[in-house]
C-alpha positions in Angstrom: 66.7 -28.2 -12.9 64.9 -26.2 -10.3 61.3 -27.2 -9.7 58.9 -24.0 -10.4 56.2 -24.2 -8.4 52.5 -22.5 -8.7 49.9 -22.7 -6.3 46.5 -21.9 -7.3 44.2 -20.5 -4.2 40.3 -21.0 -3.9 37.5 -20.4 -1.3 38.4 -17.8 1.6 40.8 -15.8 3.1 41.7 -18.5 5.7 42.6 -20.7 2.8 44.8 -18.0 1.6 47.1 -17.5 4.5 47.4 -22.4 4.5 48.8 -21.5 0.7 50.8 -18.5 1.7 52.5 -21.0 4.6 53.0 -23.7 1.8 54.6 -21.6 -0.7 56.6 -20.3 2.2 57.6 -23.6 2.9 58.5 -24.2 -0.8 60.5 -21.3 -1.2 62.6 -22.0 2.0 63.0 -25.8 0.2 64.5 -24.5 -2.6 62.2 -24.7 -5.2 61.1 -21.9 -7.7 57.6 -20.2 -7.2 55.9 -18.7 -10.5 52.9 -16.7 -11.3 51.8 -18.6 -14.3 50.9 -21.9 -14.5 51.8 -22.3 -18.0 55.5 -22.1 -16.6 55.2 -24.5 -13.7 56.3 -27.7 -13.2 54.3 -28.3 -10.0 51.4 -27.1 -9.3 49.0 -27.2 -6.1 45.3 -26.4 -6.5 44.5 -25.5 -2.8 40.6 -26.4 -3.0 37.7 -24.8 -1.1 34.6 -27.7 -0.5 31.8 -25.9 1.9 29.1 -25.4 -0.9 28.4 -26.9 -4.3 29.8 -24.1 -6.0 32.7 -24.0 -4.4 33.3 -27.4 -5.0 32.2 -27.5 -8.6 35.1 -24.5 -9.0 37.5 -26.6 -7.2 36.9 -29.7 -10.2 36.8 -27.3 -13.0 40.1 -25.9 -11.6 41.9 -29.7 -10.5 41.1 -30.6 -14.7 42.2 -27.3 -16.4 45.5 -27.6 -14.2 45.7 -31.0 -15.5 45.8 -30.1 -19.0 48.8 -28.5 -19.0 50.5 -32.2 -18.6 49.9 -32.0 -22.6 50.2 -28.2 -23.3 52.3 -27.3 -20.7 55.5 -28.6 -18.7 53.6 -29.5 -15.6 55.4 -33.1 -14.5 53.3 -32.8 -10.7 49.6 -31.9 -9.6 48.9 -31.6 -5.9 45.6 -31.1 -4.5 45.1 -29.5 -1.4 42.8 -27.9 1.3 39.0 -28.4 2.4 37.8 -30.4 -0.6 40.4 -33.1 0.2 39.8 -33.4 3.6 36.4 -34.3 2.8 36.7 -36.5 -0.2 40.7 -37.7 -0.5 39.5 -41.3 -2.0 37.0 -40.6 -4.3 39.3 -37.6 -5.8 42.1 -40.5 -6.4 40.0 -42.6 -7.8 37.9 -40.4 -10.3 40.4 -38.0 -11.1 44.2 -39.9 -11.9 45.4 -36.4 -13.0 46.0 -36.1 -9.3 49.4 -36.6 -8.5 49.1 -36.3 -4.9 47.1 -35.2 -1.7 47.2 -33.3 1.6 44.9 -32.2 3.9 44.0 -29.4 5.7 45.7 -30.2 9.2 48.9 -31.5 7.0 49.9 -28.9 4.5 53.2 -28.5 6.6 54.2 -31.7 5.1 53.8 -30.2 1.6 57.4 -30.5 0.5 57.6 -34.6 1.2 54.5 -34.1 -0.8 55.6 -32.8 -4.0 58.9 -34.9 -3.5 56.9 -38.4 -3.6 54.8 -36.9 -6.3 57.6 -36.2 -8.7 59.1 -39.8 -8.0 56.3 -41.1 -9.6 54.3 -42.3 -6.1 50.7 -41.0 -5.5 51.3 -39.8 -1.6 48.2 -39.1 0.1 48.9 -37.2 3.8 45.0 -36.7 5.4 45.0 -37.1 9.1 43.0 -35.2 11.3 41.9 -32.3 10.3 44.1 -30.6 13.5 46.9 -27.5 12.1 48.9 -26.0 15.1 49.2 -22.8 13.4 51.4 -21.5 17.0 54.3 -23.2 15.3 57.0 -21.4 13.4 56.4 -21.6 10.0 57.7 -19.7 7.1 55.1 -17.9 4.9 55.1 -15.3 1.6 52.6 -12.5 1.7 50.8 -12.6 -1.2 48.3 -10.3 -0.4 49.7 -6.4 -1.3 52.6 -4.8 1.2 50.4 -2.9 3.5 47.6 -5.7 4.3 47.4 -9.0 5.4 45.4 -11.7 7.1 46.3 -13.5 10.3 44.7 -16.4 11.3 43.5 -16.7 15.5 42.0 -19.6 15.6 40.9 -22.9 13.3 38.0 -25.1 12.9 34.3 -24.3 14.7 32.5 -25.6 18.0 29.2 -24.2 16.9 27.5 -27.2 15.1 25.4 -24.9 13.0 23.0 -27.6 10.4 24.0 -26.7 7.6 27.6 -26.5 7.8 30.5 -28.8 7.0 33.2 -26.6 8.5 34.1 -28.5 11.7 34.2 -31.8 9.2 37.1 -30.2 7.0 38.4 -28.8 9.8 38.0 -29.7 12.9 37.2 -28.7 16.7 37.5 -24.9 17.3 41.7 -24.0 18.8 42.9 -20.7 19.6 46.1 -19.5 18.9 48.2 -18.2 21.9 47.9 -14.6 21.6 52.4 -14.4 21.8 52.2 -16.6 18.8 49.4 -13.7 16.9 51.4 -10.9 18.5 54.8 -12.5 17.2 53.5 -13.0 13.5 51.6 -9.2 13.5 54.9 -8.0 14.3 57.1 -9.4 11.6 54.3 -8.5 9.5 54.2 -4.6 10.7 58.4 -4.5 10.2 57.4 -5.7 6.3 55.3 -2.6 6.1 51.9 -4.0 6.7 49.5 -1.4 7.8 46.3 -3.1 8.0 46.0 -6.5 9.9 42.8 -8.4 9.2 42.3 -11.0 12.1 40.2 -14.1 10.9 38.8 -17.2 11.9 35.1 -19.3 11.6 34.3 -17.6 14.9 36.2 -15.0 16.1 34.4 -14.2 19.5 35.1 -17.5 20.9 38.7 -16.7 20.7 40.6 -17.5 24.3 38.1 -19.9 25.3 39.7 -22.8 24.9 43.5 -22.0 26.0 42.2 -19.0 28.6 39.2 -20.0 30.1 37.8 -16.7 29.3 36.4 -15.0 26.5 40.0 -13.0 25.0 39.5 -11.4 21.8 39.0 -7.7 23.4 42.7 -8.1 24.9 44.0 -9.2 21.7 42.5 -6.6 19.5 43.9 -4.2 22.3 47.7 -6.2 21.8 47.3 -6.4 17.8 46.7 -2.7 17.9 49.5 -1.6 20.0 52.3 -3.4 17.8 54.4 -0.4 16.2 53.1 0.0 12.4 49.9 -1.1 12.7 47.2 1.3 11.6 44.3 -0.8 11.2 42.7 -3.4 12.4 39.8 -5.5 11.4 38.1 -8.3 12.6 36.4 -11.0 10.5 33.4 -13.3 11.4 32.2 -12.1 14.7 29.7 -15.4 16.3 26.3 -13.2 17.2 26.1 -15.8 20.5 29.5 -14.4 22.0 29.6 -10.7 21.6 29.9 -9.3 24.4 29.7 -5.8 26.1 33.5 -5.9 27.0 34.0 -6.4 22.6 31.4 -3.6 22.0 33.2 -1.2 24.2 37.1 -2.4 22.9 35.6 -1.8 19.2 34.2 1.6 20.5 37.1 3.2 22.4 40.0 1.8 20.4 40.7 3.5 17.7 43.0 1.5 15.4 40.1 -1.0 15.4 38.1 -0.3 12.5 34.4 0.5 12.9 33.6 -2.8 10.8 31.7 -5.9 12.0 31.6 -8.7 10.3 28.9 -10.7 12.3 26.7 -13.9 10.1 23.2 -13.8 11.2 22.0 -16.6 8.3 18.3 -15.2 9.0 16.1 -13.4 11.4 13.3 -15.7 11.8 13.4 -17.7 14.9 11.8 -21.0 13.4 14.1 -21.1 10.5 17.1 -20.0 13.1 16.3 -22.7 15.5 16.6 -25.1 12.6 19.7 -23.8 11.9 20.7 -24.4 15.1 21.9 -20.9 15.6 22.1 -19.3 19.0 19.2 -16.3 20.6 16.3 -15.3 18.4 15.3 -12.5 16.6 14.8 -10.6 19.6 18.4 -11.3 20.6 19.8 -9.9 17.4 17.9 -6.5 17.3 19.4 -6.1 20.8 22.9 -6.5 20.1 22.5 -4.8 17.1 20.9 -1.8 18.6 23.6 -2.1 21.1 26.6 -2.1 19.3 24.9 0.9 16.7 24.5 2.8 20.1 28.1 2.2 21.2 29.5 3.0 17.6 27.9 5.3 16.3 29.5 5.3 13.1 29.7 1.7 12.5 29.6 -0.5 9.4 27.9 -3.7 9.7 28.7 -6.7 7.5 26.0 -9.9 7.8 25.7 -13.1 5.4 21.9 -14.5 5.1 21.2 -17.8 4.1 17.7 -18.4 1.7 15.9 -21.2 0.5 17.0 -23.1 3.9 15.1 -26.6 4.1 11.9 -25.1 5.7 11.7 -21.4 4.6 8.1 -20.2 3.6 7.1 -17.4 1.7 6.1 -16.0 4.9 9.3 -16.7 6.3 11.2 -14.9 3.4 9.2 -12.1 3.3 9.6 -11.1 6.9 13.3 -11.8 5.9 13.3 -8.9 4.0 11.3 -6.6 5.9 14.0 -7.2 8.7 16.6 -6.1 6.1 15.0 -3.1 5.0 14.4 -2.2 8.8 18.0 -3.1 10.1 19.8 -1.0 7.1 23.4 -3.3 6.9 25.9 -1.3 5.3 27.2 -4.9 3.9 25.7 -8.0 3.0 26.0 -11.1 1.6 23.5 -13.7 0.5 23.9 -16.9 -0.3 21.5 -20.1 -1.3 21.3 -22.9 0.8 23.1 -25.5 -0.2 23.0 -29.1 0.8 25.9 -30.7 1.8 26.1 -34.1 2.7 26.9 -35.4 6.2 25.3 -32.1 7.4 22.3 -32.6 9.7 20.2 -30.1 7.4 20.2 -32.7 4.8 18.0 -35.2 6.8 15.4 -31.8 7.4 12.1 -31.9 5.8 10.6 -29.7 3.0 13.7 -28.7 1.2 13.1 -25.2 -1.0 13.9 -26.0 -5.2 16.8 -24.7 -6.6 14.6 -22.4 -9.2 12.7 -20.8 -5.7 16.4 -20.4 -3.9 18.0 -18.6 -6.6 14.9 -16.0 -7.0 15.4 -15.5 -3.5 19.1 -14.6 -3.9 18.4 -12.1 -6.6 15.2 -10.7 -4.8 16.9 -10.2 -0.9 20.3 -8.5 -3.2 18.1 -6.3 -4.4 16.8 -5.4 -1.3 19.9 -4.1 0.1 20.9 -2.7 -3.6 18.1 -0.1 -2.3 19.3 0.1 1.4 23.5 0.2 0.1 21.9 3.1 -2.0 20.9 5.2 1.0 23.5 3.9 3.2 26.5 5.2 1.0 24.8 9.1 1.3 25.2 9.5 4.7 29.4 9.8 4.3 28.9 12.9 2.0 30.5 15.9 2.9 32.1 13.7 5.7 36.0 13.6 5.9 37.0 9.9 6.0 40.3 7.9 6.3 41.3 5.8 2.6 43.8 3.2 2.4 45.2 4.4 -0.9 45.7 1.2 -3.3 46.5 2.1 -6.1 45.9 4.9 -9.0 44.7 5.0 -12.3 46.2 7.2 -14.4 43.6 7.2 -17.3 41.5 9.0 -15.1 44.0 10.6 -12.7 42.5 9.1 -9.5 43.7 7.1 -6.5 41.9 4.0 -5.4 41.2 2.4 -1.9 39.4 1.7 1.0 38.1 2.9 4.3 38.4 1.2 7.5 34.1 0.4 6.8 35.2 -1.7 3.6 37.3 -4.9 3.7 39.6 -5.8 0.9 38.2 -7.3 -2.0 34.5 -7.9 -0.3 33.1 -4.5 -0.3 33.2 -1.0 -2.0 36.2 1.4 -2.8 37.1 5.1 -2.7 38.0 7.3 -5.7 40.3 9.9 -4.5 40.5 13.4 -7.0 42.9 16.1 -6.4 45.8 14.7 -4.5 49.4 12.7 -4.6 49.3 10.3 -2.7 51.7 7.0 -1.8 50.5 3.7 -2.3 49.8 1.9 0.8 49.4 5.2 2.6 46.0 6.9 4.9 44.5 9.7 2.9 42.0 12.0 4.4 39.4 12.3 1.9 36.1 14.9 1.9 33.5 12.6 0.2 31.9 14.5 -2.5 29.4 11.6 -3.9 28.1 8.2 -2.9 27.0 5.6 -5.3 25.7 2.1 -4.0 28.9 1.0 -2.8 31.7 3.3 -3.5 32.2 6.7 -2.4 34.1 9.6 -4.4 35.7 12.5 -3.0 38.9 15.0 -3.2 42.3 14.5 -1.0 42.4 17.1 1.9 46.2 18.0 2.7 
């Protein structure tokens, strides 16, 4: 019998396209892949391990997967991804549900993987945390038709405290910009419209295999592939944006007027700490630059509170710069330790109770600033990805270039007929906090 295969994704988008190659590599192997996992056989949980939370999800996941050895007909659990990287013997040893482990520069080797674990072995593949993702690999979409991520480059350089990302995986490496070009292509002839480019830290793409900072010629590439409509770029490093990026963003216009650029925090004590790169000074710069530039730019930032260190003082003047520097997106998260990190061995660490009132508090913050942010589109003609439609209330559904899938706000569309997957122009007739409404202009 034919092996049906799930595989369960956590954590980020870059974790999404590692379990779109393995299934890819699954499929081409032979074996069956299913959307439940009732109906599996095999299942992978591919696991996300750069905060507690993320963690905690990835256990609570690995154990209700495991139950299904008694309710289910699942013979084989693999565990994948960041959370193995980082902890591949103590998950063997507390957890013997797990039937087998790869890490995050092996996942190619998936299929030996499964193989071993359905013999009855307990194959562990965790080398370096090193993935050459300019190979030739196979890989299922799973994201819808007309949107899909595409990985540049893998693993971080920047040595920021409080992060474990260049321990799960690895040193920053660029991908050559034939190998992105070759993969947006095949994507485009599938129907993709919008390409999302990702990686920990986009603006040193080029560095490494170039010599040169790169990523303004390969937005300019990406957005001359035939198909493409869109295309957005993902975690922009504040140190390396330059004036050549500012104007490619500016003049190009398949490249959406989105920037996604973590700050973490404004104040320079706390962003020294951090070991993050300029100061305040440097940030209300570039952002005044790039606002200048593109006029009608969105601007995406994730803040860290409650970082070993943080006053009241310092928090409070954390929100006074949010209020003043108006993001149209932002995310905030509390710090969380994570071990092997050099923030862990920092001084005056903030209590859990004090981080999560800092969440809620800075959210609602920008609840107020989203609020006034969303009224400036009205009466505006925009560009909408249209997603889907609703037929209870006889509306389409989607997105402009200023929100990225999943992460940000939609567009309710009135008054047209319209293809899914297609670019409406839509007059915006009312702005909430984070979705707009408006009619379909023919």
């Amino acid at each position: 019998m034919t092996e049906r295969v799930k595989v369960v994704t956590l954590g980020c988008e870059k974790n999404l396209v590692d379990s779109e190659i393995m299934s890819g590599l699954i499929h081409e192997r032979g074996y069956r892949l299913v959307e439940e996992a009732d109906d599996a056989t095999v299942i992978i949980v591919n696991t996300c391990g750069f905060i507690d939370a993320a963690k905690e999800e990835s256990v609570n996941t690995i154990l209700d997967m495991a139950d299904l050895k008694e309710t289910g007909r699942l013979k084989a659990l693999i565990v994948s991804g960041c959370l193995t990287q980082r902890y591949k013997q103590q998950l063997m040893e507390e957890m013997p549900e797990i039937d087998g482990i790869v890490g995050t520069g092996d996942f190619h080797h998936i299929n030996d993987i499964v193989d071993e674990a359905l013999r009855g072995k307990k194959p562990i593949k965790v080398g370096n945390p090193v993935f050459d993702y300019s190979q030739e690999l196979p890989r299922m979409v799973t994201t819808p038709r007309y949107a899909a991520y595409v990985k540049i480059a893998e693993g971080c350089d920047n040595a920021c405290t409080f992060c474990s990302i260049p321990i799960m995986r690895g040193n920053f490496r660029s991908r050559t910009i034939e190998s992105i070009l070759a993969e947006v292509e095949l994507l485009a002839s599938q129907g993709v419209k919008e390409v999302s480019l990702i990686a920990q830290d986009s603006t040193n793409y080029g560095t490494d295999l170039y010599d040169r900072f790169m990523l303004p010629e390969l937005l300019n590439r990406v957005s001359e592939v035939n198909g493409i409509v869109w295309v957005r770029l993902h975690y922009a490093y504040p140190g390396f944006f330059s004036d050549e990026l500012i104007e490619t963003i500016a003049n190009n216009p398949k490249i959406c007027k989105y920037i996604d650029m973590p700050l973490q925090h404004s104040e320079d004590t706390i962003l020294k700490r951090m070991r993050r790169p300029g100061r305040q000074r440097d940030t209300r710069e570039l952002i005044a630059k790039i606002r200048a530039a593109i006029p009608d730019v969105a601007l995406r930032t994730s803040l860290i509170v409650g970082f070993p260190g943080e006053t009241e003082e310092d928090f409070g003047k954390l929100c006074e710069f949010v209020k003043e520097m108006k993001f149209d997106r932002l995310g905030v998260f509390a710090y969380s330790s994570e071990e092997d990190t050099p923030a862990v061995r920092l001084p005056h660490h903030v209590p859990d109770e004090v981080r999560e009132w800092r969440v809620n508090t800075l959210m609602e913050v920008q609840r107020l600033v989203s609020r006034d942010n969303s009224s400036k589109y009205i009466g505006k003609e925009i560009d909408v990805l249209v997603e889907r439609y609703d037929g209870r209330s006889d509306v389409y559904i989607g997105r402009s270039m200023y929100d990225a899938p999943e992460i940000d706000g939609e567009v309710f569309i009135s008054n047209c007929h319209a293809e899914i997957g297609s670019i409406q122009k839509v007059r915006v007739k009312h702005a909430y906090e984070f979705d707009l409404s408006g009619e379909g202009i023919a």
